[in-house]
N, CA, C and O atoms as a MOPAC input file, in Angstrom:
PM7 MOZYME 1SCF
protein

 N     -6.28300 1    -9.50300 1    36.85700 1
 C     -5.62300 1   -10.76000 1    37.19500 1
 C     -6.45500 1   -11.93100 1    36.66300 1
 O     -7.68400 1   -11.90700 1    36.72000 1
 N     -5.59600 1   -13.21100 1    36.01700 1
 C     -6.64400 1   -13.70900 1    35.38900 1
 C     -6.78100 1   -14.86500 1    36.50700 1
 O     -5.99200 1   -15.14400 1    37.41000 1
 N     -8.10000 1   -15.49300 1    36.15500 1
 C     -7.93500 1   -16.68500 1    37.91300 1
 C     -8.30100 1   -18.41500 1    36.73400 1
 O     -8.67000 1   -18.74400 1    35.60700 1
 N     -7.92600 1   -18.89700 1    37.84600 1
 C     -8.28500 1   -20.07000 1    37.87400 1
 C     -9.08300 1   -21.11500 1    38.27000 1
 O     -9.01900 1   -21.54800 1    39.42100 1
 N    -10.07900 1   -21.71900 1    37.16400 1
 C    -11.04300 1   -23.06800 1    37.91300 1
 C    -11.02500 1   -23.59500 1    38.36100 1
 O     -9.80700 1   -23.45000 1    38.46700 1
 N    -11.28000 1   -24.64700 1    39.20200 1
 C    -11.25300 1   -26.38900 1    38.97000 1
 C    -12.67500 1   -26.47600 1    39.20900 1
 O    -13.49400 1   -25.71200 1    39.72000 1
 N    -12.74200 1   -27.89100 1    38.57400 1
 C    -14.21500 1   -28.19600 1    39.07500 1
 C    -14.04700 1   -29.73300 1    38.86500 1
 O    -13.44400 1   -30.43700 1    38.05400 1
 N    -15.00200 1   -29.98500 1    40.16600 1
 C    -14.87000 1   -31.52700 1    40.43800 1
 C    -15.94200 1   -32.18400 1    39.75500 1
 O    -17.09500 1   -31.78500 1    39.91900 1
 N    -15.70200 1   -33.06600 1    39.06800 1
 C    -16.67400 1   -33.68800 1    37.82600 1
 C    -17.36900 1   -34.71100 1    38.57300 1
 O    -16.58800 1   -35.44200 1    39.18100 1
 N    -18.74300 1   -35.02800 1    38.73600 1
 C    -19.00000 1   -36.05800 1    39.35900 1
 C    -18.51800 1   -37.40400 1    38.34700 1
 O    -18.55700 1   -37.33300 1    37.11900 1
 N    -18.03300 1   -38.70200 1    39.15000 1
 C    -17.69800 1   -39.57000 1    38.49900 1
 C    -16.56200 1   -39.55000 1    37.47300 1
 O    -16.52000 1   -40.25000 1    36.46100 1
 N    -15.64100 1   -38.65100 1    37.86800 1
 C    -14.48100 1   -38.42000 1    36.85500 1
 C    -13.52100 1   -37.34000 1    36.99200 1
 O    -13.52600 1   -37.05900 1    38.19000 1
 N    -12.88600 1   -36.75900 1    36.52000 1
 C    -11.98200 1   -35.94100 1    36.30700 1
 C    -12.11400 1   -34.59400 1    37.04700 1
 O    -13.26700 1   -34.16900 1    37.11600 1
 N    -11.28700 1   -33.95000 1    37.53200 1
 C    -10.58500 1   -32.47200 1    38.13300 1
 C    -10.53800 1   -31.54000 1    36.28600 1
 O     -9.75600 1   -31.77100 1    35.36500 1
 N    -11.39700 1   -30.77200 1    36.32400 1
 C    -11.78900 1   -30.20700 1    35.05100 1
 C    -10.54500 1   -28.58900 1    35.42800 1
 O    -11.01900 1   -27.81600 1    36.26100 1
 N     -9.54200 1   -28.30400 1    35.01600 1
 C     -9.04000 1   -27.06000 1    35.05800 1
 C     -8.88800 1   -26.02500 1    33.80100 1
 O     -8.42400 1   -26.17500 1    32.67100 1
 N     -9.50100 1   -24.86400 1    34.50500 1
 C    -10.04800 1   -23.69700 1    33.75400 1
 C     -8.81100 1   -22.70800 1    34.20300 1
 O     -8.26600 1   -22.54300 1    35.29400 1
 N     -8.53200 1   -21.94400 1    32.51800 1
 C     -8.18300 1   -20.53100 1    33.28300 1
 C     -6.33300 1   -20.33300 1    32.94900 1
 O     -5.72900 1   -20.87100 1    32.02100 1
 N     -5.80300 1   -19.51000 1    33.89800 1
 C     -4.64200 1   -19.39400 1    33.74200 1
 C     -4.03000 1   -20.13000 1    34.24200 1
 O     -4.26000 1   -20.05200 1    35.44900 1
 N     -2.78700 1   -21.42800 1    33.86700 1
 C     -2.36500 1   -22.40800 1    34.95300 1
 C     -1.42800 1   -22.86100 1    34.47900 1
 O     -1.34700 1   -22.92700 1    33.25200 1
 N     -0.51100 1   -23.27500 1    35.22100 1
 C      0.81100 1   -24.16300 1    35.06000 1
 C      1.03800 1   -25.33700 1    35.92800 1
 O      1.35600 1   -25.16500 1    37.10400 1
 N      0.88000 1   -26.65500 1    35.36800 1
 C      0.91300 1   -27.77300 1    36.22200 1
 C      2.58100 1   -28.24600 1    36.25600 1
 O      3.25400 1   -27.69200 1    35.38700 1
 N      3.09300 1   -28.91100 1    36.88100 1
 C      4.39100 1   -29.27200 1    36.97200 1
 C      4.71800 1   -30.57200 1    37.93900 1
 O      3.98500 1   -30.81600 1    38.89700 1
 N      5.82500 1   -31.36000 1    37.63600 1
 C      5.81600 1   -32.61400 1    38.07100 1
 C      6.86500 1   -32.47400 1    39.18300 1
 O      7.76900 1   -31.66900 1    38.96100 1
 N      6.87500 1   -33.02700 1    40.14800 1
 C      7.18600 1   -33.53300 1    40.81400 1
 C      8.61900 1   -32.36800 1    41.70600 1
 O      8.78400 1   -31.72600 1    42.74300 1
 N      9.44200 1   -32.76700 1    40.25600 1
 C     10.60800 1   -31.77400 1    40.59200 1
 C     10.60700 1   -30.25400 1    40.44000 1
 O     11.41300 1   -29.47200 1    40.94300 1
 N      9.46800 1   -29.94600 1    39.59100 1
 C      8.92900 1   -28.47500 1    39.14200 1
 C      9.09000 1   -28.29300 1    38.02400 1
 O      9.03400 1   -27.10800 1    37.69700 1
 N      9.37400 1   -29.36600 1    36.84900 1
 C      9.21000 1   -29.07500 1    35.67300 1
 C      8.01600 1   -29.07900 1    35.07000 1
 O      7.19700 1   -29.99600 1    35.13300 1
 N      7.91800 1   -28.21200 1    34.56900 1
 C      6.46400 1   -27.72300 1    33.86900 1
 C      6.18200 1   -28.61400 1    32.74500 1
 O      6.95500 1   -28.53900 1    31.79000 1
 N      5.15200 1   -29.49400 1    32.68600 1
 C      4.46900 1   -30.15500 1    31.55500 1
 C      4.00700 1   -29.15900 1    30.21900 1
 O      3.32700 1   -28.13600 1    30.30000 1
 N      4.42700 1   -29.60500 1    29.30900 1
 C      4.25100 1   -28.50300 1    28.20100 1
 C      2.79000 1   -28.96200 1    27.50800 1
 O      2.51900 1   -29.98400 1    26.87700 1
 N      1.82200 1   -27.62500 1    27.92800 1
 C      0.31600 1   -27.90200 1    27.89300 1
 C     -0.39200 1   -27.24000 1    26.37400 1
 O     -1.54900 1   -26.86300 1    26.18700 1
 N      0.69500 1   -27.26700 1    25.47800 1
 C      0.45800 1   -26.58300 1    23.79100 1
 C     -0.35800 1   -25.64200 1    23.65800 1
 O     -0.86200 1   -25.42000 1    22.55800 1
 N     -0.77600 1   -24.58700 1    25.20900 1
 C     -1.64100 1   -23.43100 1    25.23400 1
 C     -2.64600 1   -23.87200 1    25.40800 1
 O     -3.69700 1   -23.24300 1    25.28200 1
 N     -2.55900 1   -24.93900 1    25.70400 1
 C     -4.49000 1   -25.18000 1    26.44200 1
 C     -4.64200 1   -24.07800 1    27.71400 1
 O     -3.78900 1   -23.71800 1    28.52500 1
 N     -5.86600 1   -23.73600 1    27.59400 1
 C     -6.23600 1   -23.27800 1    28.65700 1
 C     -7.56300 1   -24.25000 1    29.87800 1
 O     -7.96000 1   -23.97900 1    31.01100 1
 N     -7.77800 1   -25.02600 1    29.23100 1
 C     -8.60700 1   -26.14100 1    29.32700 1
 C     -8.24100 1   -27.84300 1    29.63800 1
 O     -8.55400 1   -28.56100 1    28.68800 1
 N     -7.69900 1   -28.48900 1    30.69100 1
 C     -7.22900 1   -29.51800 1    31.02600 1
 C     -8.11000 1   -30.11000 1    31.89700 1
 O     -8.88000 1   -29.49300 1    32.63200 1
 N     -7.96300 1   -31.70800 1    31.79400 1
 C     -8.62200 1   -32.34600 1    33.27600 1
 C     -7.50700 1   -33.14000 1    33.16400 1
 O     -6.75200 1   -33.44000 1    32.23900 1
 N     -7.62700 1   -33.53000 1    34.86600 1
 C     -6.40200 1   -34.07800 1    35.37800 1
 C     -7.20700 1   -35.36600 1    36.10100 1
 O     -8.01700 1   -35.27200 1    37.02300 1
 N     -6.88300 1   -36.25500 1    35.61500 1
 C     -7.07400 1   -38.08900 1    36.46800 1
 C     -7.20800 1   -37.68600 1    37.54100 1
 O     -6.52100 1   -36.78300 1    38.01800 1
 N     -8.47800 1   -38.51400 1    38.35700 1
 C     -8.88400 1   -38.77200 1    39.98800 1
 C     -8.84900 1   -40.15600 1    40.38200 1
 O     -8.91700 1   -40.56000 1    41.54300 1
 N     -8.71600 1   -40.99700 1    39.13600 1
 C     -9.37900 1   -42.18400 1    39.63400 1
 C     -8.05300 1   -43.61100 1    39.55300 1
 O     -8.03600 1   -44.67500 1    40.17200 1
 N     -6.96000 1   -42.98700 1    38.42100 1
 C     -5.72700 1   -43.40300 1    38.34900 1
 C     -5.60000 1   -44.58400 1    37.39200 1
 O     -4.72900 1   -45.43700 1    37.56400 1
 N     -6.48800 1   -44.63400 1    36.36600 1
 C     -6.71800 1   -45.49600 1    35.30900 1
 C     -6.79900 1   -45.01400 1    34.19200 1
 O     -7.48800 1   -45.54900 1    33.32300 1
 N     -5.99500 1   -43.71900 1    33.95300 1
 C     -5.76700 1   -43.31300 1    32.83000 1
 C     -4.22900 1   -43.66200 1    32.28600 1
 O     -3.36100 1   -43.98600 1    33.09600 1
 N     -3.99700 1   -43.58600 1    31.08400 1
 C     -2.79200 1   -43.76300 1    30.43900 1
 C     -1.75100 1   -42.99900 1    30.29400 1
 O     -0.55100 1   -43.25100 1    30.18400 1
 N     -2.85800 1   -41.22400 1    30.31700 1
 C     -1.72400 1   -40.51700 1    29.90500 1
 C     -2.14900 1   -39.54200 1    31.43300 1
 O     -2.96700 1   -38.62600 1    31.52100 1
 N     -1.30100 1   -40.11200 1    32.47900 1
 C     -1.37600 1   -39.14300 1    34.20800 1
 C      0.24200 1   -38.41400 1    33.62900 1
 O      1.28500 1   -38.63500 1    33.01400 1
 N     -0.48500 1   -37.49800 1    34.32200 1
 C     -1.78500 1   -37.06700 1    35.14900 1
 C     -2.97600 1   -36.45000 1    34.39200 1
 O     -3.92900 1   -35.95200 1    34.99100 1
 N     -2.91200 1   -36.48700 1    33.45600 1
 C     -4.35200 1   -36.55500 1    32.41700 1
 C     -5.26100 1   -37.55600 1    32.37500 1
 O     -4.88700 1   -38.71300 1    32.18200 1
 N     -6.63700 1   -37.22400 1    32.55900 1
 C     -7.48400 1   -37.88800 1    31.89700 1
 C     -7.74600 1   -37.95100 1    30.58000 1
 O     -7.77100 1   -37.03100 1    29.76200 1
 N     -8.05400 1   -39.77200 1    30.34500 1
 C     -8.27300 1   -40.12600 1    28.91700 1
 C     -9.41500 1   -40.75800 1    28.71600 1
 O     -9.78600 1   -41.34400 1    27.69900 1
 N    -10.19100 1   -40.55600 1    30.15500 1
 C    -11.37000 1   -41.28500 1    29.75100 1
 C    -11.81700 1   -42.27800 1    30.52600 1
 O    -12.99600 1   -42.34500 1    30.87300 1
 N    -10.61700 1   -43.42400 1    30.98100 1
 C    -10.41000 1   -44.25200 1    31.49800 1
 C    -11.75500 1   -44.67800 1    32.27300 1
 O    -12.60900 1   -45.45900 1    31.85200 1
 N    -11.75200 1   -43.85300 1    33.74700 1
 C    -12.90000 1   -43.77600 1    34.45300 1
 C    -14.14700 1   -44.12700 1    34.06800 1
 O    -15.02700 1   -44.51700 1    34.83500 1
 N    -14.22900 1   -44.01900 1    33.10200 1
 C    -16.08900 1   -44.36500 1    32.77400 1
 C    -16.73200 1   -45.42900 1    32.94700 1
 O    -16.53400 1   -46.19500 1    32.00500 1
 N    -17.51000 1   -45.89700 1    33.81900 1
 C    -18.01800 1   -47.09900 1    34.38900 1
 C    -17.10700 1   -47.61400 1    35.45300 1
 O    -17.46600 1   -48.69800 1    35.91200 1
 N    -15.90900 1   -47.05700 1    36.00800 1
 C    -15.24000 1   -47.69400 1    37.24100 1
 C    -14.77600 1   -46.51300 1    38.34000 1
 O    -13.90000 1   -46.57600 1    39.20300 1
 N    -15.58900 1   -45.52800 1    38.02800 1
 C    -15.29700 1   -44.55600 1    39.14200 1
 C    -16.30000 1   -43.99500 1    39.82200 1
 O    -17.04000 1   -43.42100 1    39.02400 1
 N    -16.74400 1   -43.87200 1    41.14300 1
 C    -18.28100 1   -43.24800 1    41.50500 1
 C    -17.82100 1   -42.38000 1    42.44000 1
 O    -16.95800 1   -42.61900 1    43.28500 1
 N    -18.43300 1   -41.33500 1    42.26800 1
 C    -18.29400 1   -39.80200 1    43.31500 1
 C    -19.02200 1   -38.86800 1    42.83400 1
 O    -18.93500 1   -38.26700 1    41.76300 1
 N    -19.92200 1   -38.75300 1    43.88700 1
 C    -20.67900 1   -37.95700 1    43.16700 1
 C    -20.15700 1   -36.41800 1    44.00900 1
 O    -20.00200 1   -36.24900 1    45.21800 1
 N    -19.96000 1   -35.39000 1    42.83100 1
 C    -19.50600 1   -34.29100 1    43.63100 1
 C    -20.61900 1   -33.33800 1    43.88700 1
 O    -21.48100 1   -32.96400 1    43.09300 1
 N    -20.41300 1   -32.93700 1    45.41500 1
 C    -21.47600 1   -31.88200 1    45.73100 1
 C    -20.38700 1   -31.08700 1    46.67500 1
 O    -19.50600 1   -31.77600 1    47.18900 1
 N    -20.40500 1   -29.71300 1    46.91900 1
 C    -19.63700 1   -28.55300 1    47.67500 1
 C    -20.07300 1   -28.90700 1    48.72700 1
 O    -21.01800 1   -29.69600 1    48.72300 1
 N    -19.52900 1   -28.44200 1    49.94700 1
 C    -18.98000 1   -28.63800 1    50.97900 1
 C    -18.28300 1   -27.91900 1    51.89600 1
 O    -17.27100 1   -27.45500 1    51.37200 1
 N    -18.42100 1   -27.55600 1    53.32800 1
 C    -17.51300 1   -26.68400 1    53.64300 1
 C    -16.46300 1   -27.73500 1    54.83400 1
 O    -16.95200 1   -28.65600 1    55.48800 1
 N    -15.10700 1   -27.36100 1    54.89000 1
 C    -14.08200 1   -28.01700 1    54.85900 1
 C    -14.26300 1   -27.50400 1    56.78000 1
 O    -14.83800 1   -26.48200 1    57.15600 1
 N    -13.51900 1   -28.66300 1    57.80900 1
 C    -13.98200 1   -28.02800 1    59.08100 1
 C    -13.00900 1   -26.90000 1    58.96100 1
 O    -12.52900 1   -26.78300 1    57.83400 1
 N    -12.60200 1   -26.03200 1    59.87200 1
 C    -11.89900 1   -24.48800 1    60.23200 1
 C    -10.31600 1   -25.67800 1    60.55100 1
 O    -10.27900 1   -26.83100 1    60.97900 1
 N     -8.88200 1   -24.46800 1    59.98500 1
 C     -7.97700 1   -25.09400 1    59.88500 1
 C     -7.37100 1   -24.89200 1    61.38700 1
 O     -7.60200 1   -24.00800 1    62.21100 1
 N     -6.59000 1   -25.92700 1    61.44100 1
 C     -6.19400 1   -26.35100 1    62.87400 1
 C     -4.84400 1   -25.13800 1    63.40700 1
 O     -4.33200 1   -25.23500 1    64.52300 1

């Protein structure tokens, strides 16, 4: 089974690895030309969302470190 990444970029972008299909809203699938390799906008100052283009650089701060989430309700 093949799996899937993400990884949270400090100061920028949702980095996705792997096998994946993103889709908008209604469930149409964005046509990703066989990338297997995408980042997706966090910060909402990119041009082409839900992609990052870069935008972020010098106006986004987060620094990512793991974490455990509290136990679900």
């Amino acid at each position: 089974m093949a799996s899937t990444k993400i990884i949270v970029n400090s100061n920028g972008s949702l980095k996705v690895e792997g096998d994946f299909e993103i889709v908008d809203k209604t469930g149409a699938p964005y046509d990703l030309g066989g990338r297997t390799v995408v980042s997706i906008c966090r910060c909402g100052r990119s041009q082409n969302k839900p992609f990052c283009d870069g935008s972020h650089k010098g106006h986004f701060e987060h620094e990512a470190v793991a974490f455990a989430l509290p136990p679900k309700k």
